[in-house]
N, C-alpha and C positions, 0 to 999 in steps of 0.2 A: 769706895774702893771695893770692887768684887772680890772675888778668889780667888776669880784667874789670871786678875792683874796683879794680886797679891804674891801668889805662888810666881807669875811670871821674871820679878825684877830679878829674883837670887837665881835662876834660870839665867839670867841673860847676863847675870854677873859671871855667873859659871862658865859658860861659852866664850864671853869675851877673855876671861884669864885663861882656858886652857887653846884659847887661839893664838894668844900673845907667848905664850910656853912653848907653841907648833905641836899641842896637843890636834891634832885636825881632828880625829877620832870622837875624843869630847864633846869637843868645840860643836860639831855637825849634830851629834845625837842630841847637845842641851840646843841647840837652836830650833832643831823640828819641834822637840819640846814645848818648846814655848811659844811656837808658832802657832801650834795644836791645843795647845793650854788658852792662847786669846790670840785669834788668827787676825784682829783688829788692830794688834800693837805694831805698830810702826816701827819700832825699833826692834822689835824682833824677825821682822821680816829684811828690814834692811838688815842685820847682820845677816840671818841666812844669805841675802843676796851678794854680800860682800865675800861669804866664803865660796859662796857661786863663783867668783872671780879669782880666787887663789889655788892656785894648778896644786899645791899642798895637801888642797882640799877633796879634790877629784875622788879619791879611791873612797876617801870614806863617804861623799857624797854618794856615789854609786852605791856602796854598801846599803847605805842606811836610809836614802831618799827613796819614797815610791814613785813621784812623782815628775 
């Protein structure tokens, strides 16, 4: 296990609970996180891609996504 898979799982715990709260704010900022952190994790990308999909999500998307 590297590091950045290490540090990623609590990362993508974190995201997924402040998404389920309708933190969207969080939720987006730990997803880039961890995108960024191991841009290989599958399941970090698919959450971001899931909050891609929730209109909830938009503002803070925009805020906080460069991309």
């Amino acid at each position: 296990m590297t590091a950045a898979v290490a540090i990623d799982k609590p990362v993508l715990r974190l995201a997924r609970e402040a998404s389920e709260r309708g933190d969207m704010d969080t939720a987006v900022v730990q997803a880039l996180r961890s995108v960024e952190s191991d841009p290989q994790s599958w399941d970090a990308r698919a959450l971001l891609a899931d909050l891609r999909t929730k209109p909830q999500a938009q503002e803070a998307l925009k805020k906080h996504d460069a991309s």
